[in-house]
N, CA, C and O atoms as a Maestro MAE file, in Angstrom:
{
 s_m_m2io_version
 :::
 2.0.0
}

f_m_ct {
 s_m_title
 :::
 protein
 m_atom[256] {
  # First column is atom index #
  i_m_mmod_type
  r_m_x_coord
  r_m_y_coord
  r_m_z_coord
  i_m_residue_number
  s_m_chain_name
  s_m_pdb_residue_name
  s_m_pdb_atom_name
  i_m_atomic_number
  :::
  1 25 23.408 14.671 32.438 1 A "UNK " " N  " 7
  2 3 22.256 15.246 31.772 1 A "UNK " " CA " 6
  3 2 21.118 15.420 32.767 1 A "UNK " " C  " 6
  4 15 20.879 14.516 33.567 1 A "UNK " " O  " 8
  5 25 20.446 16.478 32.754 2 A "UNK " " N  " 7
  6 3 19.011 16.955 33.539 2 A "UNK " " CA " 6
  7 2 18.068 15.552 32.834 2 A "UNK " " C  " 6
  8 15 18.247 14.642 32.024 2 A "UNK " " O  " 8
  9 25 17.034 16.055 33.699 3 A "UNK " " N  " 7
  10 3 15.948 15.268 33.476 3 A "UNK " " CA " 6
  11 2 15.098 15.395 32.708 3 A "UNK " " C  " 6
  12 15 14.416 14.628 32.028 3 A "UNK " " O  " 8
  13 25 15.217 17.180 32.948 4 A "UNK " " N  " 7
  14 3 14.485 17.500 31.519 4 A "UNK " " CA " 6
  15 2 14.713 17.783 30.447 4 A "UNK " " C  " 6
  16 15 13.797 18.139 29.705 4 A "UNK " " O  " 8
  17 25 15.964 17.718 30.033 5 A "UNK " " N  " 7
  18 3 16.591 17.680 28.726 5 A "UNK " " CA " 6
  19 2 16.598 16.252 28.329 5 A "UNK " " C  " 6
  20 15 17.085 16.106 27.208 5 A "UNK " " O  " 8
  21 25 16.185 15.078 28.932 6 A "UNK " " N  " 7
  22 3 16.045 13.800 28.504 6 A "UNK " " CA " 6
  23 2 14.617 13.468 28.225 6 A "UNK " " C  " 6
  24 15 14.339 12.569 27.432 6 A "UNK " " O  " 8
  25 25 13.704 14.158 28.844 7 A "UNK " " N  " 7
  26 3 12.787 14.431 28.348 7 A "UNK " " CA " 6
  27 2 12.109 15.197 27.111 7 A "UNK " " C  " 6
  28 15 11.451 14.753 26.170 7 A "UNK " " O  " 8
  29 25 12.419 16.234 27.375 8 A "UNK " " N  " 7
  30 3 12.551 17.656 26.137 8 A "UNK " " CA " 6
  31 2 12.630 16.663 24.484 8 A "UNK " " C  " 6
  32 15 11.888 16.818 23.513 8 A "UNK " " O  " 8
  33 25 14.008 15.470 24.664 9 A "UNK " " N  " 7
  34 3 14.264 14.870 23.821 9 A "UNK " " CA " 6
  35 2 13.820 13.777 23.593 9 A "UNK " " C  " 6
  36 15 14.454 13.152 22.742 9 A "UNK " " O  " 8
  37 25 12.658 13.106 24.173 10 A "UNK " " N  " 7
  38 3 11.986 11.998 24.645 10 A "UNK " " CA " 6
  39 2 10.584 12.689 23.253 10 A "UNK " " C  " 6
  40 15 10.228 12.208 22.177 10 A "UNK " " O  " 8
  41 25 10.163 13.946 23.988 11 A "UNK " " N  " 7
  42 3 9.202 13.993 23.541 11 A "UNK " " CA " 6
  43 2 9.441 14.396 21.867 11 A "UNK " " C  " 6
  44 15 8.756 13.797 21.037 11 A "UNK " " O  " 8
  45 25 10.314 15.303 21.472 12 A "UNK " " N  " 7
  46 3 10.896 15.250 20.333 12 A "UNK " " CA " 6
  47 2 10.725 14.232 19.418 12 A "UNK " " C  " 6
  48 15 9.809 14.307 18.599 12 A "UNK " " O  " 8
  49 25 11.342 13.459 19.436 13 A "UNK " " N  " 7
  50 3 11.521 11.945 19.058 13 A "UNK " " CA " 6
  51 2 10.569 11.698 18.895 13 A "UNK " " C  " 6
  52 15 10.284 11.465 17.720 13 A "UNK " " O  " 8
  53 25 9.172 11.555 20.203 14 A "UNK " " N  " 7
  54 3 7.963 11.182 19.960 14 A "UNK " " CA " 6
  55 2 7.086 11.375 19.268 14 A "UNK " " C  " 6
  56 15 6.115 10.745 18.850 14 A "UNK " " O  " 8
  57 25 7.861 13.160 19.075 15 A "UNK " " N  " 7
  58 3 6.822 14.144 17.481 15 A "UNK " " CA " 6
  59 2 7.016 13.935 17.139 15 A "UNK " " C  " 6
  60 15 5.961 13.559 16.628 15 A "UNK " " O  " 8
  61 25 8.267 13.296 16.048 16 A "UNK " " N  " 7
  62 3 8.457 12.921 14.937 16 A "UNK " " CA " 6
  63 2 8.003 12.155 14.212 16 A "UNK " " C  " 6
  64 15 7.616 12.408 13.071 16 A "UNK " " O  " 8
  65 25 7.966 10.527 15.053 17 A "UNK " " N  " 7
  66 3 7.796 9.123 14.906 17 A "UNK " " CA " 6
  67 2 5.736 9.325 14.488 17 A "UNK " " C  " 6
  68 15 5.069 8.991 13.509 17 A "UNK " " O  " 8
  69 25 5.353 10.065 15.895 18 A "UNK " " N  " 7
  70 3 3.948 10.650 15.266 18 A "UNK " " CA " 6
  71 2 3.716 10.890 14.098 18 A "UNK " " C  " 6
  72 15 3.029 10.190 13.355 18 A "UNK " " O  " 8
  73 25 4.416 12.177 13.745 19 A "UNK " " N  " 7
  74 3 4.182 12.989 12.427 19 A "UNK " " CA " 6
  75 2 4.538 11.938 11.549 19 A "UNK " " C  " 6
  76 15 3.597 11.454 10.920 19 A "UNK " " O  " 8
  77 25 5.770 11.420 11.331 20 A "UNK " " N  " 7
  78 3 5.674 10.117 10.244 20 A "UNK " " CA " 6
  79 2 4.659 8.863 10.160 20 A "UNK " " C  " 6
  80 15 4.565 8.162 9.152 20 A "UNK " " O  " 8
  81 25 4.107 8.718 11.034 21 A "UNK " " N  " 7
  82 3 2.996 7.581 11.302 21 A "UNK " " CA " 6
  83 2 1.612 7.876 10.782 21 A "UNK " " C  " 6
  84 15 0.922 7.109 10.111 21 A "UNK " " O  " 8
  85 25 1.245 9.312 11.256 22 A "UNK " " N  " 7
  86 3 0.414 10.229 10.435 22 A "UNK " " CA " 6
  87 2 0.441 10.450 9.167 22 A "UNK " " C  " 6
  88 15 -0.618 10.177 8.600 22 A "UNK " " O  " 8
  89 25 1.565 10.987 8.288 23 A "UNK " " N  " 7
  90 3 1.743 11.090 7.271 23 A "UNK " " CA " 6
  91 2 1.827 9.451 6.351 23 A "UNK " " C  " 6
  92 15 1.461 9.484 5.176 23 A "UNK " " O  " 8
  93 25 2.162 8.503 6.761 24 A "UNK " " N  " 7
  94 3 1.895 7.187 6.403 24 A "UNK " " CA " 6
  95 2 0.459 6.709 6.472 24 A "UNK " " C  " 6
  96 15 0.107 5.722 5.826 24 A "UNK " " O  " 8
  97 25 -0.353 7.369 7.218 25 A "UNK " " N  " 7
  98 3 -1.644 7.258 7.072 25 A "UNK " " CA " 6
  99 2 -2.306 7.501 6.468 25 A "UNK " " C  " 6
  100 15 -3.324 6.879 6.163 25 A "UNK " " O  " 8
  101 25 -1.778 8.890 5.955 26 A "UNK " " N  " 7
  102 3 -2.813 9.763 4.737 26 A "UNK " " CA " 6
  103 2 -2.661 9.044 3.249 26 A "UNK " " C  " 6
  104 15 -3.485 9.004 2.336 26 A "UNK " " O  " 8
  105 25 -1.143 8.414 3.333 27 A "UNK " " N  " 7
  106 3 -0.840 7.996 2.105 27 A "UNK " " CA " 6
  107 2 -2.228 6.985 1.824 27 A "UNK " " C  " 6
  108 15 -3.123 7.221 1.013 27 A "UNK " " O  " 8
  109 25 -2.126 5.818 2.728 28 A "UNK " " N  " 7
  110 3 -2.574 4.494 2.823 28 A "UNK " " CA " 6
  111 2 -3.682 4.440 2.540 28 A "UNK " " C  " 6
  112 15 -4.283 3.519 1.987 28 A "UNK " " O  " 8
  113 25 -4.399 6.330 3.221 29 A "UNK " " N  " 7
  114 3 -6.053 6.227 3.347 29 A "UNK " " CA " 6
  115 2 -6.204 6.669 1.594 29 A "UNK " " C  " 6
  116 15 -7.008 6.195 0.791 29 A "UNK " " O  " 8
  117 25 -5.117 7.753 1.340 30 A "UNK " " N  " 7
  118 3 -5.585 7.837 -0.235 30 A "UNK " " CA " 6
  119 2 -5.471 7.174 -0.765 30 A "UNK " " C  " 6
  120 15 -6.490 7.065 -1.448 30 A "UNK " " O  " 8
  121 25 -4.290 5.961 -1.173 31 A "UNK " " N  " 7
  122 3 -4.562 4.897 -1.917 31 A "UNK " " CA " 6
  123 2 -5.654 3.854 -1.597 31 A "UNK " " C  " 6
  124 15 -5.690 2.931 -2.411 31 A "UNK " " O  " 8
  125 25 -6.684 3.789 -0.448 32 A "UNK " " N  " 7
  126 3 -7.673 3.115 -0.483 32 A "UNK " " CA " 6
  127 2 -8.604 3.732 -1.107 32 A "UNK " " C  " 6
  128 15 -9.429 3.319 -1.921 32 A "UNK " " O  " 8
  129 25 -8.435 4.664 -0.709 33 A "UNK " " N  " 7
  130 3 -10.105 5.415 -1.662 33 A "UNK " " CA " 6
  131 2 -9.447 5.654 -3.311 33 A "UNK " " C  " 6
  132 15 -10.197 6.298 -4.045 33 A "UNK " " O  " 8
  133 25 -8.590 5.352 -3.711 34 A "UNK " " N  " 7
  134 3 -8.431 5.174 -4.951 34 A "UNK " " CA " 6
  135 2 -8.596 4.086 -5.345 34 A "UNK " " C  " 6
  136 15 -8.846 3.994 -6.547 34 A "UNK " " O  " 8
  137 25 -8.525 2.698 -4.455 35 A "UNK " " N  " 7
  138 3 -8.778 1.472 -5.131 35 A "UNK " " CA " 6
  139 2 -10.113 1.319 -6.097 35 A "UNK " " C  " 6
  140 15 -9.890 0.889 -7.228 35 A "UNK " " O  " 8
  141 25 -11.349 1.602 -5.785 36 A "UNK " " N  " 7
  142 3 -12.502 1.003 -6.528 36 A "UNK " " CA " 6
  143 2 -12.204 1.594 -8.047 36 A "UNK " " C  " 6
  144 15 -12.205 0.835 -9.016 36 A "UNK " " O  " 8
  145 25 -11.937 3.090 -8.180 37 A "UNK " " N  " 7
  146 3 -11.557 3.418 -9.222 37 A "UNK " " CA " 6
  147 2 -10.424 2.706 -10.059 37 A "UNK " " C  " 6
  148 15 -10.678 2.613 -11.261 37 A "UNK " " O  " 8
  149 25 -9.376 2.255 -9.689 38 A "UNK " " N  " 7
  150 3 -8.817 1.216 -10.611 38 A "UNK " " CA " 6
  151 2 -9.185 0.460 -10.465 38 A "UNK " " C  " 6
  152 15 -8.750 -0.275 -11.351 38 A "UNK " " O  " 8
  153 25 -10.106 -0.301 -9.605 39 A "UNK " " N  " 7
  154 3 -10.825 -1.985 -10.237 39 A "UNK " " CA " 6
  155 2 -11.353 -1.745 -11.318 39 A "UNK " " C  " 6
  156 15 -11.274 -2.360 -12.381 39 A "UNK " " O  " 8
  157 25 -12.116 -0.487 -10.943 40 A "UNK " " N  " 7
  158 3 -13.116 -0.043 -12.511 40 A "UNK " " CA " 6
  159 2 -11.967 0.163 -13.714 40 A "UNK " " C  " 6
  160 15 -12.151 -0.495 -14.738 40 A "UNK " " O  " 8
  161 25 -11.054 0.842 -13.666 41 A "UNK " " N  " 7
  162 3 -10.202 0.917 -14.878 41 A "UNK " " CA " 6
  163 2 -9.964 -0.336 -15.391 41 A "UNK " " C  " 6
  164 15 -9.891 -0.567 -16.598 41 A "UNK " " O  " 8
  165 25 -9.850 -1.095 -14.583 42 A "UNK " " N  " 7
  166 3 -8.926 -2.690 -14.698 42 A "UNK " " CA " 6
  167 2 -10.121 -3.373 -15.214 42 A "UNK " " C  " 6
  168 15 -9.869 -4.101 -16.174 42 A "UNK " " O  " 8
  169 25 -11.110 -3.349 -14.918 43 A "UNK " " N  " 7
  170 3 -12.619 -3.685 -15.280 43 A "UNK " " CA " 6
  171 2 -12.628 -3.165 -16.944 43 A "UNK " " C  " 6
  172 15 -12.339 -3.956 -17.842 43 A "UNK " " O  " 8
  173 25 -12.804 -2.486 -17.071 44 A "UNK " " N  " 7
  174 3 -13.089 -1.612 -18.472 44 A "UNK " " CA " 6
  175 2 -12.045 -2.568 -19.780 44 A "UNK " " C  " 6
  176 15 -12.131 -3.058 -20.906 44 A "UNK " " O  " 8
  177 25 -11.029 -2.351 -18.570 45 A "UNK " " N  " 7
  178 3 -9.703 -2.822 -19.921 45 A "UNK " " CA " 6
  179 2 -9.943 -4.655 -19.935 45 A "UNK " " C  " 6
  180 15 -9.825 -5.422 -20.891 45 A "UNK " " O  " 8
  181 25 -10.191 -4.860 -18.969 46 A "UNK " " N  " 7
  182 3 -10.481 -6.264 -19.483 46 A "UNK " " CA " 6
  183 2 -11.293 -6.633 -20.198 46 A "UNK " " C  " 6
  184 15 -11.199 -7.412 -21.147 46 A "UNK " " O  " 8
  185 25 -12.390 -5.954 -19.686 47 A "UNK " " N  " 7
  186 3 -13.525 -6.413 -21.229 47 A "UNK " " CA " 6
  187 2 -13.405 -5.959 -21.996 47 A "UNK " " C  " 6
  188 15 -14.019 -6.585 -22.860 47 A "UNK " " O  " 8
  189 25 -12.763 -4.776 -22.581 48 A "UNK " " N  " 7
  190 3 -12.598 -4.109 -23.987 48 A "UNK " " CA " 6
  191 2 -11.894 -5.332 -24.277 48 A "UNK " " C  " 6
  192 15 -12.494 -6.061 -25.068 48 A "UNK " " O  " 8
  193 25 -10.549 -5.850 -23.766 49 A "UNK " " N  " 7
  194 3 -9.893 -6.945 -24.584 49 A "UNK " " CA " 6
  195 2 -10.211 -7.842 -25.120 49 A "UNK " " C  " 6
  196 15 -9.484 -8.416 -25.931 49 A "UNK " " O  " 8
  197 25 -11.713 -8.319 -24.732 50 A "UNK " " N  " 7
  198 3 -12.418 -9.885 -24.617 50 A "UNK " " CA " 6
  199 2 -12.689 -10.543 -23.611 50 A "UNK " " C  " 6
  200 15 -13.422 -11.522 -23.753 50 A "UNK " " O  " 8
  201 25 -12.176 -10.198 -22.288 51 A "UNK " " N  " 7
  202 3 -12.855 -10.881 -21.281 51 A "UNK " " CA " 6
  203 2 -12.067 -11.789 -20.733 51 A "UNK " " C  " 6
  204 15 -12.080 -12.056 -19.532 51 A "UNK " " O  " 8
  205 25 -11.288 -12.352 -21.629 52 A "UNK " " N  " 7
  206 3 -10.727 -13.634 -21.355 52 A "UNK " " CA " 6
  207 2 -9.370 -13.588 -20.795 52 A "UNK " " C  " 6
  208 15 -8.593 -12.641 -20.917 52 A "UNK " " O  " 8
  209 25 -9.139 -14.735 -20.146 53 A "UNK " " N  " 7
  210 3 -7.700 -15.125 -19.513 53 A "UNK " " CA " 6
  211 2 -7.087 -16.020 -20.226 53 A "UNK " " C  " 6
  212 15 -7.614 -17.086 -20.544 53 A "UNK " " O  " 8
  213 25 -5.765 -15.633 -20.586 54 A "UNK " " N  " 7
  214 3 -5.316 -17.511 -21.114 54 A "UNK " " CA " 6
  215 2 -4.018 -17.271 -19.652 54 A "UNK " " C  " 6
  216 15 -3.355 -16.309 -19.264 54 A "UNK " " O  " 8
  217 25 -4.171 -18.784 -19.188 55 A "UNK " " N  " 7
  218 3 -3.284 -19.283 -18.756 55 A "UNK " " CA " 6
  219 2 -2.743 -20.430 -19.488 55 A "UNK " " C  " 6
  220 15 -3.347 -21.226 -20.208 55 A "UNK " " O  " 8
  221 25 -1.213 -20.368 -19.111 56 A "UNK " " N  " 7
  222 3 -0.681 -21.296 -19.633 56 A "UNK " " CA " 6
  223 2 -0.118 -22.208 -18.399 56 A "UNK " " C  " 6
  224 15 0.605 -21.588 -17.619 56 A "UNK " " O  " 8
  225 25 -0.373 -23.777 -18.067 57 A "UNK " " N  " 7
  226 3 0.831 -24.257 -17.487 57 A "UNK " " CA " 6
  227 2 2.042 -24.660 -18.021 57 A "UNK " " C  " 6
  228 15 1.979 -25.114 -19.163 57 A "UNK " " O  " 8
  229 25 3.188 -24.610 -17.463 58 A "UNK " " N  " 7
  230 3 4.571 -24.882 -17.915 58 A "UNK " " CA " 6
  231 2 4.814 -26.279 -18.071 58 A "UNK " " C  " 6
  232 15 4.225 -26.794 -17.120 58 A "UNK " " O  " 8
  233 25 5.421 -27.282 -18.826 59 A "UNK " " N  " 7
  234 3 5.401 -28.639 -19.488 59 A "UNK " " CA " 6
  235 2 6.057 -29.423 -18.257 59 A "UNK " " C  " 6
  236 15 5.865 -30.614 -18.012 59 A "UNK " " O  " 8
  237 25 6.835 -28.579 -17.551 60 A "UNK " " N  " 7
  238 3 7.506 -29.451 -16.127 60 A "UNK " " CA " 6
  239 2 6.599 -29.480 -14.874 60 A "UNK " " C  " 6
  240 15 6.928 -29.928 -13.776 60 A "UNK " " O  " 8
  241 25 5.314 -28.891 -15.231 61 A "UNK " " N  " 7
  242 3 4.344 -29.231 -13.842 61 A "UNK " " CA " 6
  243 2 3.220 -29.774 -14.048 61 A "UNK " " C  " 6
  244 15 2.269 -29.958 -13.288 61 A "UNK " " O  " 8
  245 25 3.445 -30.129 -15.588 62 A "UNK " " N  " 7
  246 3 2.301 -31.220 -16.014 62 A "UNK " " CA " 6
  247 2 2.733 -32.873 -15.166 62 A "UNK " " C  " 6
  248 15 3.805 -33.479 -15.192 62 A "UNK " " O  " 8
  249 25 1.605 -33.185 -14.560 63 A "UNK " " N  " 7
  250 3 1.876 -34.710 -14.514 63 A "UNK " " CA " 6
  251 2 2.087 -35.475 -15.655 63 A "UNK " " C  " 6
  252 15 1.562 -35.356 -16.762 63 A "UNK " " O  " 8
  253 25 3.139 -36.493 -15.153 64 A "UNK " " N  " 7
  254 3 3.627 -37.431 -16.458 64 A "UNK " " CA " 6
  255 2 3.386 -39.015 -16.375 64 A "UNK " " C  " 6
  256 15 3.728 -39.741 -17.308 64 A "UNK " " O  " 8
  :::
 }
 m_bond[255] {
  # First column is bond index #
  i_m_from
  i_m_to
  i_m_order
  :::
  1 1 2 1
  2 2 3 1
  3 3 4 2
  4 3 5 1
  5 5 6 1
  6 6 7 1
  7 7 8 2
  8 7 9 1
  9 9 10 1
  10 10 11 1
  11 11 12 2
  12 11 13 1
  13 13 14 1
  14 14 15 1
  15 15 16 2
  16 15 17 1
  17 17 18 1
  18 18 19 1
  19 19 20 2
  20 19 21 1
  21 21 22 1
  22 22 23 1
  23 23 24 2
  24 23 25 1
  25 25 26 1
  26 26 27 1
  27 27 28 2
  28 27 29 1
  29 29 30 1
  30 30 31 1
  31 31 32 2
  32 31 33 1
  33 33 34 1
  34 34 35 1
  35 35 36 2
  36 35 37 1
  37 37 38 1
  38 38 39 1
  39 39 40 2
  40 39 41 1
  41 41 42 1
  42 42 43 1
  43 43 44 2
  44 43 45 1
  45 45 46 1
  46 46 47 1
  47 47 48 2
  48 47 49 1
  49 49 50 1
  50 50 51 1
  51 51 52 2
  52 51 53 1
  53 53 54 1
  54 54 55 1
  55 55 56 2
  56 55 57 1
  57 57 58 1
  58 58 59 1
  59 59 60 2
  60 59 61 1
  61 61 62 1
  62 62 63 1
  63 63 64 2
  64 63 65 1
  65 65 66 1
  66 66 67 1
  67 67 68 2
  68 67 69 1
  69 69 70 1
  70 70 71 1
  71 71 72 2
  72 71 73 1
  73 73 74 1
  74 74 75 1
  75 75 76 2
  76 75 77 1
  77 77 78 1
  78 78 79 1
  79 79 80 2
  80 79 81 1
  81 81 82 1
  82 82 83 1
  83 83 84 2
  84 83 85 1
  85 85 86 1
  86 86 87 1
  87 87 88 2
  88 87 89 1
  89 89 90 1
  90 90 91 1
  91 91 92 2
  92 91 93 1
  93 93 94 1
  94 94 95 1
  95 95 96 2
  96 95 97 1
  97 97 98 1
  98 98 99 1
  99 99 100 2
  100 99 101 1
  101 101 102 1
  102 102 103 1
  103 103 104 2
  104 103 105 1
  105 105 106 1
  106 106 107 1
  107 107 108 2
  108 107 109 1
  109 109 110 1
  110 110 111 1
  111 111 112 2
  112 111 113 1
  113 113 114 1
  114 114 115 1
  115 115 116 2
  116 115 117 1
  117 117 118 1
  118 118 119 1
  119 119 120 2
  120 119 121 1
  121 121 122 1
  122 122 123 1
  123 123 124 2
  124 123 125 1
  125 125 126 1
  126 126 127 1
  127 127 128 2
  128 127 129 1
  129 129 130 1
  130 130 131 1
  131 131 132 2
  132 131 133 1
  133 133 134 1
  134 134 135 1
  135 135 136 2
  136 135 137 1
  137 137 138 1
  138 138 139 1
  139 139 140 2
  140 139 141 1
  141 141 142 1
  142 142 143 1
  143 143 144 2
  144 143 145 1
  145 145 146 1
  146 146 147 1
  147 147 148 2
  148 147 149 1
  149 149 150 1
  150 150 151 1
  151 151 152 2
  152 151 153 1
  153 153 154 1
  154 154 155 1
  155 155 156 2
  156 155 157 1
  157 157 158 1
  158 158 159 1
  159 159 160 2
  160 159 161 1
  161 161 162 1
  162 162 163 1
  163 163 164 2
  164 163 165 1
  165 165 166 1
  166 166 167 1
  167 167 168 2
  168 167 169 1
  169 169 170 1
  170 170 171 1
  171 171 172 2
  172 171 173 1
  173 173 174 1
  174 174 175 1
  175 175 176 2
  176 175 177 1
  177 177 178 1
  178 178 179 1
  179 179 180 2
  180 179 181 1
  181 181 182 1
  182 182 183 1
  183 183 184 2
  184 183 185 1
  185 185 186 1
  186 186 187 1
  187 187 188 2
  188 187 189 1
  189 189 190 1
  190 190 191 1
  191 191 192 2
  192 191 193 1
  193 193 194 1
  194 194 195 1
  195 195 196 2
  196 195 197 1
  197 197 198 1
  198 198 199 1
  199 199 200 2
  200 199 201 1
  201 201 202 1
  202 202 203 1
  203 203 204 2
  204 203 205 1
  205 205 206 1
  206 206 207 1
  207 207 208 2
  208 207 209 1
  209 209 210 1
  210 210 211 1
  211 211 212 2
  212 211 213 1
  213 213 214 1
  214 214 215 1
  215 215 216 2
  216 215 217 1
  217 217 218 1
  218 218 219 1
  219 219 220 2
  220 219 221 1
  221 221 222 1
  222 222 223 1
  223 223 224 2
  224 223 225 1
  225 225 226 1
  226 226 227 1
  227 227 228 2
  228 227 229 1
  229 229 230 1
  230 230 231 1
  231 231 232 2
  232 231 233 1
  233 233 234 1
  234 234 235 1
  235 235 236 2
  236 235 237 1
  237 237 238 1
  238 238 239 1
  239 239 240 2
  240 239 241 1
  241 241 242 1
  242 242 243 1
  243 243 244 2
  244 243 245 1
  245 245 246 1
  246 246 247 1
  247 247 248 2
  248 247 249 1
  249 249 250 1
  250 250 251 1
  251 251 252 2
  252 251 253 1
  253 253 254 1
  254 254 255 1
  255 255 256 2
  :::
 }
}
């Protein structure tokens, strides 16, 4: 093989791995700028419910 056909295919490879790294970015950046908006959704629905949490602990991690 030439040198520059190991190259040619070097850099190939390299566009790709780019372009997917990029495109994993855009995802990441839109789901951040979507976060505050579902806190707020998640916000809304909790207090419409009452506010409240029940937790329960399970009877085998009660001390005995």
């Amino acid at each position: 093989m030439s040198i520059l056909y190991i190259i040619a295919v070097l850099l190939v490879i390299a566009a790709v791995i780019s372009l997917v790294l990029s495109l994993l970015g855009i995802v990441v950046t839109g789901a951040l700028k979507l976060l505050p908006g579902v806190f707020i959704v998640l916000a809304i629905i909790f207090f419409a419910r009452g506010g409240r949490i029940d937790v329960h602990v399970p009877d085998k991690w009660k001390k005995r």
